[in-house]
mmCIF file of the N, C-alpha and C atoms, coordinates in Angstrom:
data_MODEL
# 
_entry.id   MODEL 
# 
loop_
_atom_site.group_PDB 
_atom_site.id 
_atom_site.type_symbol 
_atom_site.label_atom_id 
_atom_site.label_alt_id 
_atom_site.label_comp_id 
_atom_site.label_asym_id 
_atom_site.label_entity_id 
_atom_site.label_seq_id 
_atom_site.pdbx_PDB_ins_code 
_atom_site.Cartn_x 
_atom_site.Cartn_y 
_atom_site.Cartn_z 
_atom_site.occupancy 
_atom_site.B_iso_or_equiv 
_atom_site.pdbx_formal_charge 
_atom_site.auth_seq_id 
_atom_site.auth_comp_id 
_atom_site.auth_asym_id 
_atom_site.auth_atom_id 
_atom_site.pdbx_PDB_model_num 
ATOM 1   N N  . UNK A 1 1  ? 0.848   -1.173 0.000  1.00 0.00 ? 1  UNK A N  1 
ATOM 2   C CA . UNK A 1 1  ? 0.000   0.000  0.000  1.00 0.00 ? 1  UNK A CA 1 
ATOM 3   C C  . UNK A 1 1  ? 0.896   1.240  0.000  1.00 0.00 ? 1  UNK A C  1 
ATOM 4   N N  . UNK A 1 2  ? 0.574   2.101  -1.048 1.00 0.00 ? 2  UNK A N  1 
ATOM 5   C CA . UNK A 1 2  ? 1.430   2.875  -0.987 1.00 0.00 ? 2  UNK A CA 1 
ATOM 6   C C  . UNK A 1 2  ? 1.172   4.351  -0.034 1.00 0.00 ? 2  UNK A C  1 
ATOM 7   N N  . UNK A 1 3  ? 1.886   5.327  0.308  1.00 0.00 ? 3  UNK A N  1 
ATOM 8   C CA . UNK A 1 3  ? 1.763   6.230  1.125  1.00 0.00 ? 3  UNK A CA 1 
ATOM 9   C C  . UNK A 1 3  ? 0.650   6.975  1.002  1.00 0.00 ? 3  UNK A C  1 
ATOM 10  N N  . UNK A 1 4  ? 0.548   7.468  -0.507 1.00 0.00 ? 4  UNK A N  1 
ATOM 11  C CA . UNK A 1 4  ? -1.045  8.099  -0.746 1.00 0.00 ? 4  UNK A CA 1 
ATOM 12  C C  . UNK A 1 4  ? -2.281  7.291  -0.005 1.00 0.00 ? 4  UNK A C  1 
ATOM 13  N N  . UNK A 1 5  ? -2.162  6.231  -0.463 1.00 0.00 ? 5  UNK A N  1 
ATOM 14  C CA . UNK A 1 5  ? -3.421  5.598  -0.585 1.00 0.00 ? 5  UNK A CA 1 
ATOM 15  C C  . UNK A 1 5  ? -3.455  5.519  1.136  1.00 0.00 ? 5  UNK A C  1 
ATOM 16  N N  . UNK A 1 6  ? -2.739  5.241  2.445  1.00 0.00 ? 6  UNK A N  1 
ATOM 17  C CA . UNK A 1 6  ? -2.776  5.406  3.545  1.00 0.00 ? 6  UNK A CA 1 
ATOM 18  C C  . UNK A 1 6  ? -3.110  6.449  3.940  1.00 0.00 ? 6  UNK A C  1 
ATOM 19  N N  . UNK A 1 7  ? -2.305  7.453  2.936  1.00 0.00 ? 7  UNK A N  1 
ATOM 20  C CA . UNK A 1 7  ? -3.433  8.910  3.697  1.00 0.00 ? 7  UNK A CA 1 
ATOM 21  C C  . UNK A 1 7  ? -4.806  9.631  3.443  1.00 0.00 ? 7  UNK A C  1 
ATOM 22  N N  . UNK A 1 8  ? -5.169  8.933  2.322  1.00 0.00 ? 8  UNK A N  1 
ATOM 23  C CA . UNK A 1 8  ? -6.577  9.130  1.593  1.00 0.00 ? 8  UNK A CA 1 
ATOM 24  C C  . UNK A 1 8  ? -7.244  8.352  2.816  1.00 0.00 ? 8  UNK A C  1 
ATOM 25  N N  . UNK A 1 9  ? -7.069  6.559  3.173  1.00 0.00 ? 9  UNK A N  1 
ATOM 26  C CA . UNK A 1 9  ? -7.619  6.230  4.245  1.00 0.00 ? 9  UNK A CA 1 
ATOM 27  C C  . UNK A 1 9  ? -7.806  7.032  5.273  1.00 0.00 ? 9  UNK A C  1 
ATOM 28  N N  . UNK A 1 10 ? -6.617  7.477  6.291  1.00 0.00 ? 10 UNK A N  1 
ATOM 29  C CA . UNK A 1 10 ? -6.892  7.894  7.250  1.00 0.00 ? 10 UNK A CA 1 
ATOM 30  C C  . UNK A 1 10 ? -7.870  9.439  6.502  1.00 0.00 ? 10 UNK A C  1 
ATOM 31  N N  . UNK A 1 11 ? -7.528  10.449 6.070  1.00 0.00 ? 11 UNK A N  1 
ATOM 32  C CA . UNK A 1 11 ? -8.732  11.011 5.111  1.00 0.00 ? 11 UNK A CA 1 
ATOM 33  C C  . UNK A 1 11 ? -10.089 10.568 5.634  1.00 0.00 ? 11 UNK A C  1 
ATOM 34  N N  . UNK A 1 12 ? -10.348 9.725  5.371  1.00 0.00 ? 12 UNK A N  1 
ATOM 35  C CA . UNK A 1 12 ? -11.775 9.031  5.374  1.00 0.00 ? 12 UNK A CA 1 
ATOM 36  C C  . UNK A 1 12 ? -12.102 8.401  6.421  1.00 0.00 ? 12 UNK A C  1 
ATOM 37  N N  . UNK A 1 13 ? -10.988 8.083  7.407  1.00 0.00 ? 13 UNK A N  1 
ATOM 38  C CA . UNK A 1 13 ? -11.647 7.918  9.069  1.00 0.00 ? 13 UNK A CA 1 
ATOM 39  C C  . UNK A 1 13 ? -11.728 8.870  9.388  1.00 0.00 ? 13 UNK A C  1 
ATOM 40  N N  . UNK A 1 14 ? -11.750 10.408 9.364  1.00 0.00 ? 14 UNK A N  1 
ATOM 41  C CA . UNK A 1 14 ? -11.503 11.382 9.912  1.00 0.00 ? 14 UNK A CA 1 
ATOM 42  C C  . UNK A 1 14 ? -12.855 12.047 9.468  1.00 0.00 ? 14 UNK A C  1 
ATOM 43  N N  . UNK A 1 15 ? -12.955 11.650 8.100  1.00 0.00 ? 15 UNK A N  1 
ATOM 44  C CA . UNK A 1 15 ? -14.359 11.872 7.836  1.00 0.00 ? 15 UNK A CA 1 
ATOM 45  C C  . UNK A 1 15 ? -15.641 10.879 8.228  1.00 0.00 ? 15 UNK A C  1 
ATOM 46  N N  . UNK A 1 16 ? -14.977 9.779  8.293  1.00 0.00 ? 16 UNK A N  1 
ATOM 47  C CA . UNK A 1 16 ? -16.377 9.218  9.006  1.00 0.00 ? 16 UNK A CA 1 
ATOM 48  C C  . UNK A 1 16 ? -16.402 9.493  10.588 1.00 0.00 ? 16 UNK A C  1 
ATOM 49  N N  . UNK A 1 17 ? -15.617 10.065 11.277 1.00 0.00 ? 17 UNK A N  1 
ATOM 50  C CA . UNK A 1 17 ? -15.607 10.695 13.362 1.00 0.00 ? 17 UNK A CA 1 
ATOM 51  C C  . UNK A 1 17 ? -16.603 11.919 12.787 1.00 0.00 ? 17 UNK A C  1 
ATOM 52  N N  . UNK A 1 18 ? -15.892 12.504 11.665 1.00 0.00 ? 18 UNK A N  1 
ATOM 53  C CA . UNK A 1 18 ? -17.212 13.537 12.072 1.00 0.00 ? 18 UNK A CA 1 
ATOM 54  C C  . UNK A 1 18 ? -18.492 13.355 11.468 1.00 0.00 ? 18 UNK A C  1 
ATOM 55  N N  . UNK A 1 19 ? -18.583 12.541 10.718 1.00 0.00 ? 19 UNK A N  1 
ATOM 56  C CA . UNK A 1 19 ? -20.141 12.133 10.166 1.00 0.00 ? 19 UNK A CA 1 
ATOM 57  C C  . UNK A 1 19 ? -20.665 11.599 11.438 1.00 0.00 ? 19 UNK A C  1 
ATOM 58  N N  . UNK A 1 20 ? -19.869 10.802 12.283 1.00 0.00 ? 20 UNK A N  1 
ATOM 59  C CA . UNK A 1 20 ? -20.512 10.374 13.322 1.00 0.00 ? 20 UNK A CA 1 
ATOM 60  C C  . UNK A 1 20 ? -20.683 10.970 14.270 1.00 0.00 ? 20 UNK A C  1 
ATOM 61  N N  . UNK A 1 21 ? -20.260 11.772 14.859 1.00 0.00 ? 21 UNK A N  1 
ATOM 62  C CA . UNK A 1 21 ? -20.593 13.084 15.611 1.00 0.00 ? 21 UNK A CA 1 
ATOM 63  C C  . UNK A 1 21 ? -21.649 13.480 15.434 1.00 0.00 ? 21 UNK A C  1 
ATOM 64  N N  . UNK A 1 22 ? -21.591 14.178 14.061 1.00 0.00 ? 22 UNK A N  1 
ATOM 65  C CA . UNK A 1 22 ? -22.694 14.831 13.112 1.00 0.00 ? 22 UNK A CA 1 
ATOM 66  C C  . UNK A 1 22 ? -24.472 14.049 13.209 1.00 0.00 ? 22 UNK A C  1 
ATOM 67  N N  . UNK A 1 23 ? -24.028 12.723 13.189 1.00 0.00 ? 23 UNK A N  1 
ATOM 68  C CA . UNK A 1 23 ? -25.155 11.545 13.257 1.00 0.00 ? 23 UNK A CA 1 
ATOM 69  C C  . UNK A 1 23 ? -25.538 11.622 14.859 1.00 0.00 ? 23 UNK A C  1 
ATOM 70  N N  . UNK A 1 24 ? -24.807 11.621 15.981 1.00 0.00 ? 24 UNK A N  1 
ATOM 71  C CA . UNK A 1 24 ? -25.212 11.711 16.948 1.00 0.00 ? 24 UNK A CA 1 
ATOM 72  C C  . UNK A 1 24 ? -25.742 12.939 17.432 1.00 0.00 ? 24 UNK A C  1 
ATOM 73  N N  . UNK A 1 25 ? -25.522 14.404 17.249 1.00 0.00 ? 25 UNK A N  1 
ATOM 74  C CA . UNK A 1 25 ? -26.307 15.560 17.366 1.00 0.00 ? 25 UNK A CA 1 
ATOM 75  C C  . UNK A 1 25 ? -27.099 16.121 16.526 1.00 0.00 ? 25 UNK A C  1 
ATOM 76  N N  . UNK A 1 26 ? -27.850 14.901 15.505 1.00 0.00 ? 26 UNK A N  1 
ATOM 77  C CA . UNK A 1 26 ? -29.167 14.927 14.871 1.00 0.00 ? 26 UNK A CA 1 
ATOM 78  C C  . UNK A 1 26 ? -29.712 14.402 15.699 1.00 0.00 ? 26 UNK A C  1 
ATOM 79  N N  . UNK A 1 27 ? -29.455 13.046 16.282 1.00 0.00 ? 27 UNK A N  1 
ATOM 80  C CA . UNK A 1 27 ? -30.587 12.377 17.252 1.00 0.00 ? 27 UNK A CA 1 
ATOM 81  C C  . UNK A 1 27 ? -30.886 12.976 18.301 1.00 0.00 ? 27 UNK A C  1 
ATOM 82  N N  . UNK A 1 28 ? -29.285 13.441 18.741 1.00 0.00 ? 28 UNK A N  1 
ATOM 83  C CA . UNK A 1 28 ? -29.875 14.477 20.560 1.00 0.00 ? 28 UNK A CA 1 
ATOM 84  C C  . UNK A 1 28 ? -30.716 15.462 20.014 1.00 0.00 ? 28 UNK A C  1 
ATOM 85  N N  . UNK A 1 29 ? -30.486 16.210 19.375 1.00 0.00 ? 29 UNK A N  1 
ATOM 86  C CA . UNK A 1 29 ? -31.672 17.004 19.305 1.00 0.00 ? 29 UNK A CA 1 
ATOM 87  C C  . UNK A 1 29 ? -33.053 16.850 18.770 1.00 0.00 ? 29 UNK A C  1 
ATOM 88  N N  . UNK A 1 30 ? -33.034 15.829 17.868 1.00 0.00 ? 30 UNK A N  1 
ATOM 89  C CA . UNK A 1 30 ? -34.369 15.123 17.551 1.00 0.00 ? 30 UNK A CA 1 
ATOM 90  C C  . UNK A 1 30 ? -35.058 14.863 19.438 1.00 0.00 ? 30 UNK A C  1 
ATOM 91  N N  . UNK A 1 31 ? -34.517 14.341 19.651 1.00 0.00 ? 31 UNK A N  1 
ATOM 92  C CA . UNK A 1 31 ? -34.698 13.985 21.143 1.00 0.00 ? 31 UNK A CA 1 
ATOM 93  C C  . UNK A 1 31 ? -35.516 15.055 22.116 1.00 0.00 ? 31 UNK A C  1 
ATOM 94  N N  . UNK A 1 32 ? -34.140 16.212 22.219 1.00 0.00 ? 32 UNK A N  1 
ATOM 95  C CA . UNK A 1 32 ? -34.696 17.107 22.626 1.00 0.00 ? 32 UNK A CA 1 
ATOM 96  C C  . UNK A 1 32 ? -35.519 17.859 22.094 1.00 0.00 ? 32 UNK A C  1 
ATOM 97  N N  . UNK A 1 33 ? -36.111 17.906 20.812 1.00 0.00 ? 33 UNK A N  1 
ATOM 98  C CA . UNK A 1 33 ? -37.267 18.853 20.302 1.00 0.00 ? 33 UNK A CA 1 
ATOM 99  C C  . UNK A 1 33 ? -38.430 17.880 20.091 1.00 0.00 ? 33 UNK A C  1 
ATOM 100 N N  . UNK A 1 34 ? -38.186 16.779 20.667 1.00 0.00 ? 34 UNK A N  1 
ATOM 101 C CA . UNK A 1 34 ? -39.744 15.835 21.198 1.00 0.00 ? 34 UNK A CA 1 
ATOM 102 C C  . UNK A 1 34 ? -39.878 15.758 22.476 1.00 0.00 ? 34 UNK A C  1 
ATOM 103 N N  . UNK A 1 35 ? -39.150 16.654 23.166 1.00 0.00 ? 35 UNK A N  1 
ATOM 104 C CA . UNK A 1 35 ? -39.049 16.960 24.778 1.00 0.00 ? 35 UNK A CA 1 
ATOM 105 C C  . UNK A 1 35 ? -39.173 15.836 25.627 1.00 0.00 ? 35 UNK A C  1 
ATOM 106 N N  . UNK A 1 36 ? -38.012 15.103 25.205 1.00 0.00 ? 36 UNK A N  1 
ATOM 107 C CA . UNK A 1 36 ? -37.288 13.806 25.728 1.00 0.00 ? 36 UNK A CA 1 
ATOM 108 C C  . UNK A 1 36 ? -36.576 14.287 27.050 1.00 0.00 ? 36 UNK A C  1 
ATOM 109 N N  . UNK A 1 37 ? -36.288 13.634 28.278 1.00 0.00 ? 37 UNK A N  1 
ATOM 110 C CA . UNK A 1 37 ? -35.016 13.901 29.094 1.00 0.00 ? 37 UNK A CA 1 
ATOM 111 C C  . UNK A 1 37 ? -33.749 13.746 28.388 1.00 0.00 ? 37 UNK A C  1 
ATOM 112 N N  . UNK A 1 38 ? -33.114 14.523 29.049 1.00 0.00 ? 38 UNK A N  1 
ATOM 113 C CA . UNK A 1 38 ? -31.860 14.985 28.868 1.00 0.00 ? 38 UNK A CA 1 
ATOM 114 C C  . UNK A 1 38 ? -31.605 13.208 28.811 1.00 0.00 ? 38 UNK A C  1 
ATOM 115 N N  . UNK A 1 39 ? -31.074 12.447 29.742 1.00 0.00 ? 39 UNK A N  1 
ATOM 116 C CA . UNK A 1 39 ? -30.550 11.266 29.751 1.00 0.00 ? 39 UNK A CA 1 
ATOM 117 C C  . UNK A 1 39 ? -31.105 10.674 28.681 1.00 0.00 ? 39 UNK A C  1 
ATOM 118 N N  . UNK A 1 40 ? -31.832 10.361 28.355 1.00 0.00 ? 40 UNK A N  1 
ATOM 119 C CA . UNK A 1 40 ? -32.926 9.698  27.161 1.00 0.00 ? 40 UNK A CA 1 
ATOM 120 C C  . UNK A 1 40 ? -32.119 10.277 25.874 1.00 0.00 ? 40 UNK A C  1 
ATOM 121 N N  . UNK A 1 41 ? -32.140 11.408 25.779 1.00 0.00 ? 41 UNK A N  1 
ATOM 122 C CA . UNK A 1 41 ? -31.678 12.376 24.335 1.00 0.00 ? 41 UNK A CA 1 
ATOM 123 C C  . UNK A 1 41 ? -30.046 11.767 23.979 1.00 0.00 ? 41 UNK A C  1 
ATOM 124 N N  . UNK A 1 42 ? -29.526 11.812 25.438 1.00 0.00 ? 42 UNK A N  1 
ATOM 125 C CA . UNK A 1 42 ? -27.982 11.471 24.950 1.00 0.00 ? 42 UNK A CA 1 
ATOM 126 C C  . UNK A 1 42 ? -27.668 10.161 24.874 1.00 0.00 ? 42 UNK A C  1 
ATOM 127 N N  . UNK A 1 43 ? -28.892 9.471  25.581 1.00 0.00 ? 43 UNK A N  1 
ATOM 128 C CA . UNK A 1 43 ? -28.008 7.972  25.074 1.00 0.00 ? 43 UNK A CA 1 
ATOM 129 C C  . UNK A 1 43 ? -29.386 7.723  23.611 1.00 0.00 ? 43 UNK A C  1 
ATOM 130 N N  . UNK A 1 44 ? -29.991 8.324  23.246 1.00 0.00 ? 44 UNK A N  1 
ATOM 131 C CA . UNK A 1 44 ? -30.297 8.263  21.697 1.00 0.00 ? 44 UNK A CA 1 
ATOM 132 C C  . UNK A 1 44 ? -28.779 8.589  20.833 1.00 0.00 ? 44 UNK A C  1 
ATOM 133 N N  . UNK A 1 45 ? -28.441 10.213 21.091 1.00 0.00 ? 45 UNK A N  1 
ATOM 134 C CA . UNK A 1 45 ? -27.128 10.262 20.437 1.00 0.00 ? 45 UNK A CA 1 
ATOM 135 C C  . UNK A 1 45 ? -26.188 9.227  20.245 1.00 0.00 ? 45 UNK A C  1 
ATOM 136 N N  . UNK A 1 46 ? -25.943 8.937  21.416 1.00 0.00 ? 46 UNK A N  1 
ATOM 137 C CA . UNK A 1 46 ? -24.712 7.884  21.778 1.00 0.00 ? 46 UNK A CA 1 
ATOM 138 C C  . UNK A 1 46 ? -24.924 6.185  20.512 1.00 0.00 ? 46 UNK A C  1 
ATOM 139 N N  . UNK A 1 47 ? -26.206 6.019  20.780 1.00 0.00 ? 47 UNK A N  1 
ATOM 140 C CA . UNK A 1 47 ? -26.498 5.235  19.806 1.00 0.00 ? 47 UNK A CA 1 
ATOM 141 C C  . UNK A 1 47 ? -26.466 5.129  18.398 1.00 0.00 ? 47 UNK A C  1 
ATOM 142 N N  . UNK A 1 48 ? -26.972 6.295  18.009 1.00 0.00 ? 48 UNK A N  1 
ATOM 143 C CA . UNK A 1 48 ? -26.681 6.476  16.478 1.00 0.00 ? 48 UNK A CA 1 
ATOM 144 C C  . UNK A 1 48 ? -25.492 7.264  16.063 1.00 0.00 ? 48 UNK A C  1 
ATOM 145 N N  . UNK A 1 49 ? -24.617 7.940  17.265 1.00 0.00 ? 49 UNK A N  1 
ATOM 146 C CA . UNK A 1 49 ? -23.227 7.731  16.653 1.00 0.00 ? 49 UNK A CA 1 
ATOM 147 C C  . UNK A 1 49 ? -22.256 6.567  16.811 1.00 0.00 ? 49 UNK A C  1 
ATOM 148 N N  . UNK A 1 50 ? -22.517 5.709  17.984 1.00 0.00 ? 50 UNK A N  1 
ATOM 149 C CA . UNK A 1 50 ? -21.995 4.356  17.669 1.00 0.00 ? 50 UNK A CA 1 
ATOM 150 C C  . UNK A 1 50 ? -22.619 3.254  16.369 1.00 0.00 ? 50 UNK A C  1 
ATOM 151 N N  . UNK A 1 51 ? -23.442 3.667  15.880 1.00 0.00 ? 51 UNK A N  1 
ATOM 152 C CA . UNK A 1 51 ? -23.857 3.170  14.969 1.00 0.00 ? 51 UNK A CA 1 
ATOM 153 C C  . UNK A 1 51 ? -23.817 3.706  13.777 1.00 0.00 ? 51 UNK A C  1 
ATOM 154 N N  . UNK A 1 52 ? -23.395 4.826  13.442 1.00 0.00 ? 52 UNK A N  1 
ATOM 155 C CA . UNK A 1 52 ? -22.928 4.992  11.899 1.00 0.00 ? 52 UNK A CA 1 
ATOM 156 C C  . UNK A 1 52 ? -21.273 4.742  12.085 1.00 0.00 ? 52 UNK A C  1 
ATOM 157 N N  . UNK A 1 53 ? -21.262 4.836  13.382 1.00 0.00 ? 53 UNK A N  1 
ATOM 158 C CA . UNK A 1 53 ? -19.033 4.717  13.416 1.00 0.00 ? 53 UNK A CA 1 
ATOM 159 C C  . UNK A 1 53 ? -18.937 3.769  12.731 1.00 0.00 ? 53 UNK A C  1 
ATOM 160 N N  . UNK A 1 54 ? -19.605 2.364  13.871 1.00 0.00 ? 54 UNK A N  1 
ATOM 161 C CA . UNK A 1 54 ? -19.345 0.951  13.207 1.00 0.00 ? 54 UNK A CA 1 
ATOM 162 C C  . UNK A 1 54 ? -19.420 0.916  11.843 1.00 0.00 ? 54 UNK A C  1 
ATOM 163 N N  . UNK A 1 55 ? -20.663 1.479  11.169 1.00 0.00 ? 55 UNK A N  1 
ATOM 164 C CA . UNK A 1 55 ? -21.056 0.871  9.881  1.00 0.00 ? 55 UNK A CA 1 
ATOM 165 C C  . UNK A 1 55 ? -19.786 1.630  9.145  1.00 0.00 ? 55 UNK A C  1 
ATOM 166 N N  . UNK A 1 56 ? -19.614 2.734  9.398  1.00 0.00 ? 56 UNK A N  1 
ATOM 167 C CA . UNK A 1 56 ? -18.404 3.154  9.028  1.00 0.00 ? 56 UNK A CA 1 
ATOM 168 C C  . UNK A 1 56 ? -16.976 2.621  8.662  1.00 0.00 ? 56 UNK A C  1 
ATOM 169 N N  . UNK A 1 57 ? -16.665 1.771  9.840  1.00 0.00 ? 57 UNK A N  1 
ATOM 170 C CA . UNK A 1 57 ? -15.857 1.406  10.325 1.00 0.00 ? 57 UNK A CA 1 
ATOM 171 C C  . UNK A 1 57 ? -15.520 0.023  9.700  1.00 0.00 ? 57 UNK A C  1 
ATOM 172 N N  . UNK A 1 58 ? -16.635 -0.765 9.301  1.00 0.00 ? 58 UNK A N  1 
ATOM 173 C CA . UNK A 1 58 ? -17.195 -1.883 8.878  1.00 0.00 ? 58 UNK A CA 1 
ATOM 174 C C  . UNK A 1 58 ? -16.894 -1.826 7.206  1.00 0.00 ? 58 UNK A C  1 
ATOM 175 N N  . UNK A 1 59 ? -17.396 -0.884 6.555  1.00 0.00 ? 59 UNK A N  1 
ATOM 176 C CA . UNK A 1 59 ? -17.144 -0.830 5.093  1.00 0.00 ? 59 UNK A CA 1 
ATOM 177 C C  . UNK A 1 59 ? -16.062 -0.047 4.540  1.00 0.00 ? 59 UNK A C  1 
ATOM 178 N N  . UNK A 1 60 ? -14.991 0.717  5.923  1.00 0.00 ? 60 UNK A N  1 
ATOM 179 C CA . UNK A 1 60 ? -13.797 0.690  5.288  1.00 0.00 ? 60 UNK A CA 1 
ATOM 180 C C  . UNK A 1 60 ? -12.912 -0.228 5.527  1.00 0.00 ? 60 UNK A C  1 
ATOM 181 N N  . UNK A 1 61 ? -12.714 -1.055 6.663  1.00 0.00 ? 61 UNK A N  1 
ATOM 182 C CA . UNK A 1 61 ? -12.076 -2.840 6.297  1.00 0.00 ? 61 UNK A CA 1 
ATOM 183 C C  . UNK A 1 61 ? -12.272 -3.509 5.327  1.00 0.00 ? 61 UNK A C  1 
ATOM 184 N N  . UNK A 1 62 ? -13.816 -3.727 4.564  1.00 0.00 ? 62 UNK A N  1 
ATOM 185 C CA . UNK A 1 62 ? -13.675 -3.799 3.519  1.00 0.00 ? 62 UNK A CA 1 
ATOM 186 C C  . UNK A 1 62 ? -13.063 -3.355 2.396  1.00 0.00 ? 62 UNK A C  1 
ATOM 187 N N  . UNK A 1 63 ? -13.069 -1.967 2.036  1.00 0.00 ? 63 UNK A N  1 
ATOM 188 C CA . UNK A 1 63 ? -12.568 -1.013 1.082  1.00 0.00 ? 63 UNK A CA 1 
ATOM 189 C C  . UNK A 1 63 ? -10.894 -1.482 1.343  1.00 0.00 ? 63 UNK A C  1 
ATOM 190 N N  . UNK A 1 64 ? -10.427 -1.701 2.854  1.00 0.00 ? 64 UNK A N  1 
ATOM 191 C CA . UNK A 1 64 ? -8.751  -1.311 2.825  1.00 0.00 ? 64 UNK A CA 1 
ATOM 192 C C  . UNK A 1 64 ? -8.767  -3.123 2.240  1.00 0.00 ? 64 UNK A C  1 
ATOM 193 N N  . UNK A 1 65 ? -9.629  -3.995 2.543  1.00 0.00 ? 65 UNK A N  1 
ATOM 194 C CA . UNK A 1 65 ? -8.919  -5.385 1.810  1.00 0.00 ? 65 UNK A CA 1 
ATOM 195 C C  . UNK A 1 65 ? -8.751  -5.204 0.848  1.00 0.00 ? 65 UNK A C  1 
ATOM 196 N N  . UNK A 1 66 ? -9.990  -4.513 0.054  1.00 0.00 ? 66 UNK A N  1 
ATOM 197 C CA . UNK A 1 66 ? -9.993  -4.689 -1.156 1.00 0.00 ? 66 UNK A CA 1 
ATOM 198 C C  . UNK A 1 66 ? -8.923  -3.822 -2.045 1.00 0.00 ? 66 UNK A C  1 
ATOM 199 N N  . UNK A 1 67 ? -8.424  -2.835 -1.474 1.00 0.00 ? 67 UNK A N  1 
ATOM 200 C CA . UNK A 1 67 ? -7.718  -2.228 -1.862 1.00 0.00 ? 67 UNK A CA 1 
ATOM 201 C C  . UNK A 1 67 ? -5.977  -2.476 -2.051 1.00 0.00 ? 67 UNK A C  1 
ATOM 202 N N  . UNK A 1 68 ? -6.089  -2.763 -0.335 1.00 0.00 ? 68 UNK A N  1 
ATOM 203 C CA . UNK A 1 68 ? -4.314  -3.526 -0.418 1.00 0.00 ? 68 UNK A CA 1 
ATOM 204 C C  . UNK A 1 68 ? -4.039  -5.303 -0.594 1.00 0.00 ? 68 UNK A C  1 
# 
């Protein structure tokens, strides 16, 4: 694997932390503008940013097999 192609990867984990971020303070506030508790709102967040990480996380292992 050559050097580019390692830094295009990391590139693209960096972009999927903040998609996932991003994914988790859609839900908290979905949360909070259905006037959810606070605790309730953040472990909604917590969930759907552990859950786009993984999927994230999941189809670039794929991408790096397929790649290197």
């Amino acid at each position: 694997m050559t050097v580019q192609t390692m830094v295009i990867l990391l590139l693209v984990l960096g972009l999927c932390v903040f998609a996932s971020l991003f994914a988790g303070l859609i839900a908290f506030g979905i949360g909070r503008l259905i006037k959810t508790p606070m605790d309730k709102a953040i472990g909604w967040g917590g969930i759907a940013s552990f859950s786009v990480m993984a999927l994230s996380l999941t189809v670039l292992a794929i991408v790096v097999t397929l790649v290197g």
